[in-house]
Every structure is written in structure tokens, then in C-alpha cells.
KOLKOL-371231 format. One record per residue (C-alpha): x, y, z; residue in one letter; residue number from 1. Coordinates in steps of 0.2 Angstrom, whole numbers, always signed. Each point is the difference from the previous one (the first is absolute). Layout:
BEGIN
SITE  c1  c2  c3  guza  lumgu
SITE  X  Y  Z  A  NUM
...
END
This chain:
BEGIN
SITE  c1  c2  c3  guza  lumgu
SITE  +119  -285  -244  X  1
SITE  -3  -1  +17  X  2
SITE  -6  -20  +0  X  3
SITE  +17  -3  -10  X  4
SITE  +10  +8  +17  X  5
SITE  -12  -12  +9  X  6
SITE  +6  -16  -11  X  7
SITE  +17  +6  +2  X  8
SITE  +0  +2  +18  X  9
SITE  -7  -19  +2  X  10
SITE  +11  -6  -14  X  11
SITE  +12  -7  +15  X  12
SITE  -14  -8  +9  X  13
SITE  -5  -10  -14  X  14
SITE  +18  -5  -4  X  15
SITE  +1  -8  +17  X  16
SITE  -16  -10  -3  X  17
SITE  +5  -5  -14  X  18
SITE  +16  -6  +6  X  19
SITE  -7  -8  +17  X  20
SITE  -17  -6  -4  X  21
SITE  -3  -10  +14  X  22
SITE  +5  +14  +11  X  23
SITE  -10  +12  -11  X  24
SITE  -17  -10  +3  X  25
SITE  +5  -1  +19  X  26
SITE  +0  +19  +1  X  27
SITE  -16  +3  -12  X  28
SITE  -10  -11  +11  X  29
SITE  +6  +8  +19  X  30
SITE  -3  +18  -9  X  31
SITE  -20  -7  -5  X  32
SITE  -3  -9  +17  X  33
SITE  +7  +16  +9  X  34
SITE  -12  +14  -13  X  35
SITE  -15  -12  +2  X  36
SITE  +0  +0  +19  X  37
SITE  +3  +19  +2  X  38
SITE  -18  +1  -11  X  39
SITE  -7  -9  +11  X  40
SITE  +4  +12  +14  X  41
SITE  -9  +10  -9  X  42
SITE  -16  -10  +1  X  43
SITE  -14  +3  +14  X  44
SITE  -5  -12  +14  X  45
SITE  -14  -13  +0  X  46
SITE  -10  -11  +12  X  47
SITE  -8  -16  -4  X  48
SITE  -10  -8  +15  X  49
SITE  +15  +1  +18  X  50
SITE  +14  +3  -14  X  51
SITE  +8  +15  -2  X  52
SITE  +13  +3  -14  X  53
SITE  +13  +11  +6  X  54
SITE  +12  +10  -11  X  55
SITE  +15  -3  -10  X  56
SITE  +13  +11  +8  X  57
SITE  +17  -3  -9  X  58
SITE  +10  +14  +5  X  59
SITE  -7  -2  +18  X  60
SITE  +18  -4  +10  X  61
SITE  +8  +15  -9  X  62
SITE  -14  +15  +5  X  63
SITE  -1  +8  +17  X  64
SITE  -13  -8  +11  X  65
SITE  -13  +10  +7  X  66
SITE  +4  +1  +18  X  67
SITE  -18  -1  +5  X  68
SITE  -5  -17  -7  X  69
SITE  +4  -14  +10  X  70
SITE  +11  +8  +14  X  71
SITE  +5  -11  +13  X  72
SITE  -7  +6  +18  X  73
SITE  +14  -1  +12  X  74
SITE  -4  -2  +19  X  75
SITE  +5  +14  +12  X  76
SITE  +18  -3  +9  X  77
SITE  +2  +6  +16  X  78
SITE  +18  +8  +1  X  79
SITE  +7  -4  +15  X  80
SITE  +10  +17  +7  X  81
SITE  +18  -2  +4  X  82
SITE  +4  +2  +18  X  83
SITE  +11  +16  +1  X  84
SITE  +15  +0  +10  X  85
SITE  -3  +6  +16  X  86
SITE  +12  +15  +6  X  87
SITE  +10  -4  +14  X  88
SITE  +14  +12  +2  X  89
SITE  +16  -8  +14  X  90
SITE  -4  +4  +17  X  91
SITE  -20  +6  +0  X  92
SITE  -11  -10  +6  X  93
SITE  -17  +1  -9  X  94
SITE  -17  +1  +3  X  95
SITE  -10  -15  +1  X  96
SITE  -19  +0  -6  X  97
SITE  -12  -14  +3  X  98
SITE  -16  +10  -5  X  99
SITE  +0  -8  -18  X  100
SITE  -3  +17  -6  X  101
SITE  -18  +1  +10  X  102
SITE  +0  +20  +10  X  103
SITE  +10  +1  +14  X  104
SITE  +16  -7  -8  X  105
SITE  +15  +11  -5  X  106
SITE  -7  +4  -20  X  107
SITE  -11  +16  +7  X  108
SITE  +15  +6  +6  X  109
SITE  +10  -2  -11  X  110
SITE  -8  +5  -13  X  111
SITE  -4  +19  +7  X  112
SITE  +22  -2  +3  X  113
SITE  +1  -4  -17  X  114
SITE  -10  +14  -7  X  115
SITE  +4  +16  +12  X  116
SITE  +4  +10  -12  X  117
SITE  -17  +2  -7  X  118
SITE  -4  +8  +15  X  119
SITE  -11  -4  +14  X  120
SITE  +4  -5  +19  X  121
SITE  +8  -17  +7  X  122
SITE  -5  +0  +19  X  123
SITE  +10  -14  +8  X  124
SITE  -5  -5  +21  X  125
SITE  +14  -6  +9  X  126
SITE  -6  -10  +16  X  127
SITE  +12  -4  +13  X  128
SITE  +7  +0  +17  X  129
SITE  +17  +9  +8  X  130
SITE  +8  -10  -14  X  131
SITE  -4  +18  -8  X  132
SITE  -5  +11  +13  X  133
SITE  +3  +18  -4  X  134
SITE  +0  -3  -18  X  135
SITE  +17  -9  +3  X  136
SITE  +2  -11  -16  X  137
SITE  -18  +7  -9  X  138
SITE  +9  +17  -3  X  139
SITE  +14  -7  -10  X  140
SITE  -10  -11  -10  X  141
SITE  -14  +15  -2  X  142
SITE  +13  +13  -9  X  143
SITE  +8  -16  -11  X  144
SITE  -16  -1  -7  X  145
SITE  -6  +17  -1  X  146
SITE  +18  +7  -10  X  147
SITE  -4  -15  -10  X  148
SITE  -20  +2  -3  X  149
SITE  -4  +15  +6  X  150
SITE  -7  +9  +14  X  151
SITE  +3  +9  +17  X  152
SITE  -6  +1  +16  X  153
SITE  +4  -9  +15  X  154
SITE  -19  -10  +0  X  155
SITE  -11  -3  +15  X  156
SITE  +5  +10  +15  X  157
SITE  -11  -3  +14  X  158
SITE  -11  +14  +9  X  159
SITE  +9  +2  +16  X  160
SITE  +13  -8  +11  X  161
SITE  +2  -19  +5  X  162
SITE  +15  -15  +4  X  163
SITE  +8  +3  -17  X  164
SITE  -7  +13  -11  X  165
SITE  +17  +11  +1  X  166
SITE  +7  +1  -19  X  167
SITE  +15  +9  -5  X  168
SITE  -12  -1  -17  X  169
SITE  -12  +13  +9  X  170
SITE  +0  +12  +12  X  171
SITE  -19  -2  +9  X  172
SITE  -6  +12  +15  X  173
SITE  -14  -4  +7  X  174
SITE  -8  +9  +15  X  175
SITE  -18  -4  +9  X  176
SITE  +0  -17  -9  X  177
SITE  -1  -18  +8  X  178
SITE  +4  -15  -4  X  179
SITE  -10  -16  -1  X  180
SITE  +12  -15  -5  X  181
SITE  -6  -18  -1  X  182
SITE  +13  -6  +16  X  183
SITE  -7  +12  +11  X  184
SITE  -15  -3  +7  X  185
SITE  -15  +8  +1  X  186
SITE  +1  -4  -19  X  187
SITE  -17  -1  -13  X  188
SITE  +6  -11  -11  X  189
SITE  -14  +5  -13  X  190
SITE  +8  +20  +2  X  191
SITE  +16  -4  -8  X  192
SITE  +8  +0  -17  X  193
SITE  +12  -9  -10  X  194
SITE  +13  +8  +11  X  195
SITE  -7  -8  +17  X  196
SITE  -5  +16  +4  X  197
SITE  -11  +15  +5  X  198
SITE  +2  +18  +6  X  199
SITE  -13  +11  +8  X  200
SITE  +5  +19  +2  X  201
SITE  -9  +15  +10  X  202
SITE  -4  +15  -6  X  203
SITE  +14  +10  -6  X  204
SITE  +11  -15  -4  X  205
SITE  +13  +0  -11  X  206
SITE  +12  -10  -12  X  207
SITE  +14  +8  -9  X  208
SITE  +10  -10  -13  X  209
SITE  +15  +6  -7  X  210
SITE  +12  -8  -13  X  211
SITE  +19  -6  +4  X  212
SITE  +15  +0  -12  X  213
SITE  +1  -19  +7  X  214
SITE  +0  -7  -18  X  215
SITE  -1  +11  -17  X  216
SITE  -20  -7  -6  X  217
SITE  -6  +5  +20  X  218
SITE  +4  +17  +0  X  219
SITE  -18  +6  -7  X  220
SITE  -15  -6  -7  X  221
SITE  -14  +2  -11  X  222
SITE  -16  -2  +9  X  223
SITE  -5  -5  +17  X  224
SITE  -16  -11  +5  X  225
SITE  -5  +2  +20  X  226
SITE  -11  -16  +6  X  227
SITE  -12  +1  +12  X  228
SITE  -18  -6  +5  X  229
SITE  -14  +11  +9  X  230
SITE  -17  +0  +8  X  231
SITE  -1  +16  +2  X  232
SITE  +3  +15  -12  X  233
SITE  +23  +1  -1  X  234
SITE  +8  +17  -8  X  235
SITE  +17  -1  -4  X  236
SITE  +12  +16  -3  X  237
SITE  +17  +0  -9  X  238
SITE  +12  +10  -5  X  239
SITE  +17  -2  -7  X  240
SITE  +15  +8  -10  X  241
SITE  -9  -6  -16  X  242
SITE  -17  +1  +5  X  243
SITE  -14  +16  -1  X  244
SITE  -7  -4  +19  X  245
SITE  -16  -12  +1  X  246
SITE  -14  -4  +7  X  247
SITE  -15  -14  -3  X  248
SITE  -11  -9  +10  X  249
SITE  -6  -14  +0  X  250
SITE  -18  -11  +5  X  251
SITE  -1  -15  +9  X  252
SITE  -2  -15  -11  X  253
SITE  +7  -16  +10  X  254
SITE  +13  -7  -13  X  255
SITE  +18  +7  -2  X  256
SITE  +4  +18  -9  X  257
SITE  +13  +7  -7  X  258
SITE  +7  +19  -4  X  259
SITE  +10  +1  -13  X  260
SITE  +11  +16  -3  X  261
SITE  +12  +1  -17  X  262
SITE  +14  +11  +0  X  263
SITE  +19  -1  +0  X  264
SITE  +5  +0  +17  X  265
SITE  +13  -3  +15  X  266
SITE  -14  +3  +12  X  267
SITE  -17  -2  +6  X  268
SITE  -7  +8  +16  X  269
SITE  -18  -7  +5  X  270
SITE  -11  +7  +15  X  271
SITE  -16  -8  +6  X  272
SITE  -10  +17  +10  X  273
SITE  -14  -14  +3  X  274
SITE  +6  -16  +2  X  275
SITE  -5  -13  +12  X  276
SITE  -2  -18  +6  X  277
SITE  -17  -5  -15  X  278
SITE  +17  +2  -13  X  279
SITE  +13  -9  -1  X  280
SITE  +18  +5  -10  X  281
SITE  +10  -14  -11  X  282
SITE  +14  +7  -9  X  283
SITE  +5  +13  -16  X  284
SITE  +8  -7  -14  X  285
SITE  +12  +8  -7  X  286
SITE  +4  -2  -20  X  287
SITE  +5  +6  -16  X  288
SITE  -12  +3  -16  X  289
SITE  +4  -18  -7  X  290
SITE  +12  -12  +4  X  291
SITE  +4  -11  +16  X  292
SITE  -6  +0  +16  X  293
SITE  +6  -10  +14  X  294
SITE  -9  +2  +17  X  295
SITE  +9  -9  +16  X  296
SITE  -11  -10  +12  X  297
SITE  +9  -3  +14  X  298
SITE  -6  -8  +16  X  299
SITE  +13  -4  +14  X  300
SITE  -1  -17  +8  X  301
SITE  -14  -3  -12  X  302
SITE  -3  -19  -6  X  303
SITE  -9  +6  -15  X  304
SITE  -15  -11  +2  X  305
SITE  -11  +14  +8  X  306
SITE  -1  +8  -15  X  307
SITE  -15  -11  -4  X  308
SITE  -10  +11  +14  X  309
SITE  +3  +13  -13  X  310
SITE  -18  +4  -6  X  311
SITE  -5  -4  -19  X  312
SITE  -10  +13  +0  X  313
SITE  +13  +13  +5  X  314
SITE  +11  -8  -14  X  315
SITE  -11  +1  -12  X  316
SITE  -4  +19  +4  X  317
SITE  +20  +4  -2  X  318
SITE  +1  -11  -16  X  319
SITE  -13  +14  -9  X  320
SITE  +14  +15  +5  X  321
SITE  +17  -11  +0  X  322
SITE  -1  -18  -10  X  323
SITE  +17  -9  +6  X  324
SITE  +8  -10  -15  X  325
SITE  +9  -10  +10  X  326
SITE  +0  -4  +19  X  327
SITE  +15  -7  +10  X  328
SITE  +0  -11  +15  X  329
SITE  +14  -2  +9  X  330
SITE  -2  -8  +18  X  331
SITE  +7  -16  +10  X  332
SITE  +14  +10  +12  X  333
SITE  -14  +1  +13  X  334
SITE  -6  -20  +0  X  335
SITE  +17  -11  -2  X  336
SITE  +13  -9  +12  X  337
SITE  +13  -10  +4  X  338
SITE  -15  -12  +2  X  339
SITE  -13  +1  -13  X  340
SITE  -9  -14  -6  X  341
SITE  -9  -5  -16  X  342
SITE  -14  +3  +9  X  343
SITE  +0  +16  +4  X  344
SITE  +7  +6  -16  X  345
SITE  -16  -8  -7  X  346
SITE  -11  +10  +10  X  347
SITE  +9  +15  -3  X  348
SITE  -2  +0  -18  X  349
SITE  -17  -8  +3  X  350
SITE  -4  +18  +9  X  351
SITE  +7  +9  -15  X  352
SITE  -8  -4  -11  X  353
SITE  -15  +7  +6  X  354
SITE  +11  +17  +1  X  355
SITE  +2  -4  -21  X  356
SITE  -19  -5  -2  X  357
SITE  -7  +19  +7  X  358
SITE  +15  +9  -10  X  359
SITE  -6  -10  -14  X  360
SITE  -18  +6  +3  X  361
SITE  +6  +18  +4  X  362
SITE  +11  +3  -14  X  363
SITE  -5  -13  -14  X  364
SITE  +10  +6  -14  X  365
SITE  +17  -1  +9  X  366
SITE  +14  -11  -1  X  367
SITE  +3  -7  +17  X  368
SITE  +18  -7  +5  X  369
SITE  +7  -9  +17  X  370
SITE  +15  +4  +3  X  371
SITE  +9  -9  +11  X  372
SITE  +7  -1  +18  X  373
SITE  +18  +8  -2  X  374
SITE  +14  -9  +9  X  375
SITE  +0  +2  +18  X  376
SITE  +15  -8  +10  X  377
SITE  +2  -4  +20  X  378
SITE  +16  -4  +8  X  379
SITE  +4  -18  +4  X  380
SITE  +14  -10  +7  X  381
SITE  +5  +1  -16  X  382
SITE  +0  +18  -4  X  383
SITE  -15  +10  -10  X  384
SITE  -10  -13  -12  X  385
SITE  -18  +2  -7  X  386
SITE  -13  -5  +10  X  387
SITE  -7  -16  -5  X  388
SITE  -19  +9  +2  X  389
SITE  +7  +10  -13  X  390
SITE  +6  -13  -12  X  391
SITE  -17  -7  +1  X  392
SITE  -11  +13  -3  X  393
SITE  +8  +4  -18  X  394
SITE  -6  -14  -5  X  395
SITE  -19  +2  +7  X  396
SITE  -1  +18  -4  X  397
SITE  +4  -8  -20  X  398
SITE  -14  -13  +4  X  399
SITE  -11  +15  +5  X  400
SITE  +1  +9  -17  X  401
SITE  +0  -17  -9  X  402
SITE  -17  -3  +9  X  403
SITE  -6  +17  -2  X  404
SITE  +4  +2  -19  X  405
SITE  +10  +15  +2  X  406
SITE  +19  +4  +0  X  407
SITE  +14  -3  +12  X  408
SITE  +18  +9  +1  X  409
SITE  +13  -9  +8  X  410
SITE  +7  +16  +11  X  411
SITE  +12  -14  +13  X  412
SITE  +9  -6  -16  X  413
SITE  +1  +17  -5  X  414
SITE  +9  +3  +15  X  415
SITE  +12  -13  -4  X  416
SITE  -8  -15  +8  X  417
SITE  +3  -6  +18  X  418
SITE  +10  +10  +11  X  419
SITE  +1  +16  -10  X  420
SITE  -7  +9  +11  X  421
SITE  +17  -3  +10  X  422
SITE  +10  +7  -17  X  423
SITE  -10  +15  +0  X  424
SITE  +3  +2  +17  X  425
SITE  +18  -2  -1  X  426
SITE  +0  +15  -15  X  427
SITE  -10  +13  +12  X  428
SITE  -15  -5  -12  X  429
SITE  -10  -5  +15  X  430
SITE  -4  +3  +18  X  431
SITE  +8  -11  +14  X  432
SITE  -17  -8  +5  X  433
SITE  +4  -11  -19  X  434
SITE  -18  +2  -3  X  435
SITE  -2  +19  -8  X  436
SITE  +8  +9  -14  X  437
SITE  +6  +18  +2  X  438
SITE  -2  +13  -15  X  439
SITE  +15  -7  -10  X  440
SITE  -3  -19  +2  X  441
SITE  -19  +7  -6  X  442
SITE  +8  +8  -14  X  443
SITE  +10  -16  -5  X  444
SITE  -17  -11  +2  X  445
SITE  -9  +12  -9  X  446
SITE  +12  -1  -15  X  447
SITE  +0  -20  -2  X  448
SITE  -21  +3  +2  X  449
SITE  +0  +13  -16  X  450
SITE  +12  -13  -8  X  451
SITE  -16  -13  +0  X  452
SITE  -12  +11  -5  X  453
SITE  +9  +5  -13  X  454
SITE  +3  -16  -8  X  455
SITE  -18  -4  +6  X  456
SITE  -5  +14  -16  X  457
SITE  +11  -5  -11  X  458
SITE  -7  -20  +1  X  459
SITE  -18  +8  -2  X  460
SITE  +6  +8  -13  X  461
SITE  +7  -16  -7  X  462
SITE  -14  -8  +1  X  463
SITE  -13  +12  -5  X  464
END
């Protein structure tokens, strides 16, 4: 029965070969070659002598090849990574970084900017002359950054009286304490501290430190670090509205020291009952738990290159207790005229770049930035116009960073450019000498600064 359905179901087939013999044969013999070679993928290899048969695989373009056999090895391409547009908002003039990425460029810095809110302390040295004297300029740009960042405290006050240590950031008494400044002579050199110089009390000195309303982030602090070095065995006392009264001693051990006391204060009072000439007094710092610190360095009349006299040794020391993350030098008023040449701004910056070579070696992990002369304008037969001294040593203080590998900030076309000083003068933004700022023109300066260092983090950020 079931080979009768079989006959019937090829009954059609056989009609059409009957009908198309020619065609019919054609067919039959495709149909035979085809069976006959799928057998003989059924057959197993041989060799005879070099020859090897291979086998017979019909169906070979139709299956899935195994993607392990024969798979091409392609040669690694190096994708070359697209530049990315560099932020440049209108009117900020940015930061300029020739340290190809090596330490003392800008990256350390602004790297910590970037990731402040994980915590930790950015401790920023600003180095100048009048330009910021009495933390003219440095206090604006301090409290920008700490309400951004984080942070409080007006920084580095200095352990006694001096040319220039009055802040309306900090009220400082000091009673019993002298002064050592490096432009006054007798003057050790290999005494003196970042801030050019040295204090020695007498028994029974003392240092009060209170806190101002000045700006909102200086109106109290977290901790406070005294810096001193002794020969001989130092006790310090304190007391304050937040402190359980102290006292520690400590031994002689010829390198710098620090006390620190944590708390949440708007005062520190310190007392020395046995100080004398074998110790010497720095400064306290004065900061919050985390955040920004910004400690002013002011030197009147100060070229800036005798900060090279600075000892290694005592940087290094201060590095261990305070590690700066950037350090800002901002000289030049002091060493141009209506007359300077090439050659003297050649061997000015030829002289500071020893000053960045011991910062370097002090404070290896920070980034390091000149910053340069501010306009400075003189009157003339025809009116108030930058000095050409001035004009000049812009463009040195860049070749000095260039040389150097580190950054440089372009503060005179932040000002505006030649005779803005004269502009600022004109809007009570500047004292009559055309030279120094007072606290508003600071306060504008400051701004334009933060301005740069903000798009300074976000190209960092850009980029990395």
C-alpha cells in the first residue's frame, strides 16, 4: 500500500521525463554527480609520499566557519586622540603651561581643585610685593575660593609685628617679640623662612590672634599650627574661647617644629614663660578641617629674587607640616623703568629662576606659577602711560616660565593692558602713586584671577 502512494507521488516526475528526455537525462546526471561527491565527504584522508588528499567538502560555502581556523592577525592601530576644544570663556585670560605635564606645571593643582570635595586641604603660597601688601588682592581671591571649595581661615599670620603684617583678615598682638626681616640688617639669612623672616621672644612673650568679620570664611578656624625652631628646651601655653588651656614642651632638635591645636575657634592666645634668643618664631596658620588655604607673602619693596637665600632645608622641614599645592610669584614693580633694557630683564629673570629652582627643591610636588608685573604707569608729557620697563618684562617673566617649565598668568592683561592702571585710578580702584591697588581694585583683580583658574579646572578636566 504504502509503495503504491510512493508510485503515485512520483507518477508527475516521470511524466515530465517522459515528456522532456533530454532535459530528464540532464537532471538524473547533475543529481548522481552531486550524491556521488557528498559520499566522498564521507571518505577519510590519505597520504602518499609529500601528497596529502584533502577532503571533499561540498557544502563548505553554506556552514559557519570556525572562527579559530585561519583568522587573519590584524596589526595594532594606534588611535590618535581628538584634540578637545579648549574652554575659553570672553574676557578671561588663561593660564599658560609649558611644563608638558612634567611636576611643577599647573596639573597638581588643578587636579586637588578638581577633586575638593573628596576632602583634604589645598594650601596655595602667594609671593609678592606691595602689589598685595596687607592681604590687599590675596583676600578677595582667598574667600572666592574657599565659598567655592571649601575652607576657612585667614592662612599664615606672622608671629609678631613688621612693614606690612597689619590684616583687616586678622587681628595679631604681639608683645615681647622682635622682628628679624630680611631689609634690615643684622639679618641671618640661614634664620629665615618662607616668609623672610624670623622672630625671637623673651620670656613671658606673647601672641594673641583673634578673628575679624572682614570676610564670611575668616571669621573662625579649625586648627592652628605655631612654627618655630629651638636649641634649647621651648614650652608654649595657649588658651582660647574654644580651647581647655594647654601646655607642652618641647626638646631641642635643630630643624623646624610645629604645634598644632584643632578646635573651632575665633581666637588663639600663645605665651612663651621661657623663651629666648636659641628659638626662633615663623608664623601660625590658620585653617579649616579641609578645604583651601591661602597664605600671603608679602615683602615691601622686595625684588623677589632673594627668596633664593631661602634655605632648602627649612623648606623642606615646612613641606612635612604644610605641603603647598601651588606657589605664586608675583614680582617686577621693584626692578623696572622708563629705561629698561633687554638686558637687564634678562638678568632679572636669569636671577629668578634660581628663586623657582630652591621652591622646586623645597616644595617638589607643587605647581609653581609667575605671574606677572601688573601695569604700572608714570606721567609724561603726554599724560599717564605704562612704563616701557613694564611692557618689557611681561614678556621675560613668560620666557622665564617657558624656560623653567612651569606656568605663567598674564596679571597686566588682566588689568586691561597698558595704561589701566590709569583706568583704575580714575574709578578710585587704585592709589594716586598709579602703581598699587587699594582693597576694591584687589577685589576686582582678584575676580578676573579666580575667573582663570576656574577655566584652568575645567580644561584639566577636559583633558583628563
Amino acid at each position: 500500500m504504502e509503495n503504491e502512494e510512493f508510485f503515485v507521488t512520483l507518477q508527475p516526475l516521470i511524466s515530465f521525463f517522459k515528456m522532456n528526455n533530454s532535459t530528464g537525462k540532464t537532471f538524473l546526471l547533475t543529481l548522481g554527480t552531486v550524491a556521488v561527491l557528498l559520499l566522498m565527504g564521507l571518505l577519510p584522508t590519505f597520504s602518499v609520499s609529500n601528497f596529502e588528499s584533502r577532503p571533499v567538502e561540498m557544502l563548505s560555502d553554506l556552514l559557519e566557519p570556525d572562527s579559530t581556523i585561519n583568522e587573519p592577525i590584524m596589526p595594532a592601530v594606534a588611535v590618535k586622540k581628538q584634540p578637545v576644544a579648549k574652554y575659553h570663556p570672553a574676557g578671561v585670560t588663561l593660564f599658560e603651561d609649558f611644563s608638558e605635564g612634567k611636576p611643577g606645571g599647573m596639573n597638581h593643582f588643578w587636579g586637588k581643585l578638581l577633586n575638593a570635595k573628596r576632602g583634604g586641604r589645598i594650601n596655595i603660597a602667594y609671593f609678592g610685593d606691595s602689589f598685595i601688601e596687607s592681604d590687599i588682592l590675596t583676600c578677595d581671591l582667598r574667600e572666592l575660593l574657599q565659598a567655592k571649595y571649601g575652607g576657612s581661615g585667614p592662612g599664615w599670620v606672622d608671629c609678631g609685628g613688621g612693614v606690612g603684617t597689619n590684616k583687616p583678615t586678622i587681628t595679631a598682638r604681639a608683645k615681647n617679640i622682635k622682628e628679624n626681616c630680611i631689609l634690615k640688617k643684622p639679618f641671618d639669612a640661614a634664620l629665615e623662612a618662607m616668609n623672610q623672616r624670623y622672630y625671637h621672644a623673651s620670656a613671658g612673650a606673647t601672641l594673641n590672634l583673634s578673628a575679624t568679620k572682614y570676610k564670611p570664611h575668616v571669621a573662625s578656624w579649625d586648627r592652628a599650627m605655631l612654627f618655630f625652631a629651638t636649641d634649647s628646651k621651648f614650652t608654649v601655653k595657649t588658651s582660647g574661647d574654644s580651647l581647655i588651656t594647654g601646655e607642652r614642651t618641647f626638646e631641642p632638635l635643630g630643624e623646624v617644629q610645629v604645634m598644632e591645636t584643632k578646635a573651632r575657634m575665633t581666637k588663639i592666645n600663645y605665651t612663651f614663660p621661657n623663651a629666648n634668643s636659641r628659638t626662633r618664631l615663623f608664623g601660625v596658620a590658620l585653617d579649616g578641617a579641609k578645604g583651601v588655604a591661602l597664605d600671603n607673602f608679602s615683602m615691601r619693596g622686595t625684588p623677589g629674587f632673594m627668596l633664593a637665600k631661602v634655605p632648602v632645608k627649612t623648606m623642606q622641614e615646612i613641606n612635612k607640616y604644610r605641603p603647598y599645592d601651588l606657589i605664586i610669584l608675583q614680582f617686577g614693580l621693584n626692578v623696572v623703568d622708563d629705561k629698561a633694557s633687554d638686558a637687564q630683564c634678562r638678568a632679572y629673570i636669569n636671577r629668578m629662576k634660581k628663586v623657582i629652582e630652591v621652591f622646586r627643591q623645597g616644595f617638589p610636588q607643587a605647581s609653581i606659577v609667575v605671574f606677572s608685573v601688573p601695569d604700572r604707569v608714570q606721567r609724561s608729557a603726554g599724560g599717564f602711560h605704562t612704563l616701557k620697563g613694564v611692557q618689557k618684562l611681561v614678556g621675560f617673566q613668560r620666557v622665564l616660565a617657558s624656560e623653567c617649565g612651569v606656568a605663567y598668568l598674564n596679571v597686566h592683561e588682566i588689568m586691561g593692558g597698558n595704561d589701566s592702571m590709569t583706568k583704575f585710578v580714575e574709578q578710585g580702584l587704585a592709589a594716586k602713586d598709579y602703581t598699587h591697588l587699594n582693597y576694591k581694585g584687589g577685589k576686582e583683580i582678584a575676580n578676573r584671577i579666580y575667573q582663570s583658574i576656574l577655566a584652568g579646572v575645567e580644561n584639566y578636566r577636559r583633558g583628563h
